[in-house]
N, C-alpha and C positions, 0 to 999 in steps of 0.2 A: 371266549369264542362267540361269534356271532350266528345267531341261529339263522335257519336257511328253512325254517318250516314255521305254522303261526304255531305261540303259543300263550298262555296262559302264567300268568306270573306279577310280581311287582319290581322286580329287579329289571328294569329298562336303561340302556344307553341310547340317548335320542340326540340325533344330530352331532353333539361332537361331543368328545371325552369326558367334559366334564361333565355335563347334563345327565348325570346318574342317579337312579332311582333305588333305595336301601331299605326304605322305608313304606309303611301304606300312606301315611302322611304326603310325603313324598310324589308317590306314585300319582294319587288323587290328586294333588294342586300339577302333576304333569299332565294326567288326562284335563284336567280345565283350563290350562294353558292352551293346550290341539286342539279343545272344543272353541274357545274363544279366539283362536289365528283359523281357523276354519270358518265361522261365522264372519270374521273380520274381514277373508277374503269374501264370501260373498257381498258384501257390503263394497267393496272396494271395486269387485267387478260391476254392482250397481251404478256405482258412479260414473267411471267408465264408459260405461255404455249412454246413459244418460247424457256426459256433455260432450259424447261423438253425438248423439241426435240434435241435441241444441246446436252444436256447431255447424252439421249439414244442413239443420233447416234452417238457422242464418243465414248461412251461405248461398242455397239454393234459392229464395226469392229473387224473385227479378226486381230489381230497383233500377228507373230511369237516371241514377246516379253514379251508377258503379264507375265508370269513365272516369267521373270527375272525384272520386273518393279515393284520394293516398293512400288512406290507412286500410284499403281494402285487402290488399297482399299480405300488410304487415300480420293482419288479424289471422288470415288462412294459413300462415305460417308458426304463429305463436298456437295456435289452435291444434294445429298437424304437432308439433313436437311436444304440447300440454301431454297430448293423447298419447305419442310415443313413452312420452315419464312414465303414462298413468299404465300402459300396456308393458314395461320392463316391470313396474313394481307389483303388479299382476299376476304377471308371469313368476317371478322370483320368488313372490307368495305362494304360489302353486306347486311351483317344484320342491320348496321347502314343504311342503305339507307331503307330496310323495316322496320325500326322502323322509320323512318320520313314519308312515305308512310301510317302509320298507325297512322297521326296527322287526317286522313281523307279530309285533304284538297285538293280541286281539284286542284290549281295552284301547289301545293307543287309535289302530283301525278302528274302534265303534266309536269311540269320541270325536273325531275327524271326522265319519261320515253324515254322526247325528249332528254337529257343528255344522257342517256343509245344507242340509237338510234346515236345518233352524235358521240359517240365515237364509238363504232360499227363500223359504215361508216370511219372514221377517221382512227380508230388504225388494227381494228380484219377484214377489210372487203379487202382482199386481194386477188391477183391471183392466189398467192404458195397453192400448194395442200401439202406442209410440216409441216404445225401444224393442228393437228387433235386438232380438239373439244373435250375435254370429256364430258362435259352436257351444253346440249342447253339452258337449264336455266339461265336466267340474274344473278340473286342472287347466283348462286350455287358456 
């Protein structure tokens, strides 16, 4: 039965059938699995963001050329759906991280959010004031 309240334990089903925890062995390489797909997606939303900045500020300069550059479209277009990829696999990332968050388990919850936290600090926590945020949201 699946529990509907958090709780405390080693016995976890996460994400689908098989992914079953019997063991502390177990349990331990599943919480470092969440920490390290948590961290991973911080990293991934680094990216993200990072070559939507390079691409707008390519984009945006004015070049007394643009008229006569073909490959101008081609690139805003290859650019726009890199970023679409890089925003599905993101996203997919995310919402698998709150569908394991919603095993209800508390180690599963503090390894996910200390992951989340550690990559933050790691990848996204930097001095450049050049990649804007767009939603302060972990999962967004």
């Amino acid at each position: 039965m699946m529990h509907m309240t958090l709780y405390w334990g080693k016995d976890v089903t996460l994400l689908i059938d098989y992914w079953k925890t019997d063991s502390w062995l177990s349990y331990l390489l599943t919480l470092l699995a969440c920490f390290l797909f948590a961290s991973f997606y911080q990293y991934m939303e680094d990216r993200r963001l990072r070559f939507r900045s390079i691409a707008f500020s390519n984009s945006s300069q004015p070049s007394s050329n643009v008229a006569a550059d073909p490959l101008l479209p081609k690139y805003r277009c290859s650019s726009k759906l890199a970023m679409a990829v890089l925003f599905g696999i993101n996203s997919a990332i995310g919402y698998l991280l709150m569908l394991a968050i919603m095993s209800f388990n508390v180690g599963v919850f503090l390894a996910i959010v200390l992951g989340l936290a550690v990559g933050y600090l790691l990848f996204r926590c930097t001095d450049e004031d050049t990649v804007v945020v767009e939603n302060v949201c972990a999962c967004a």
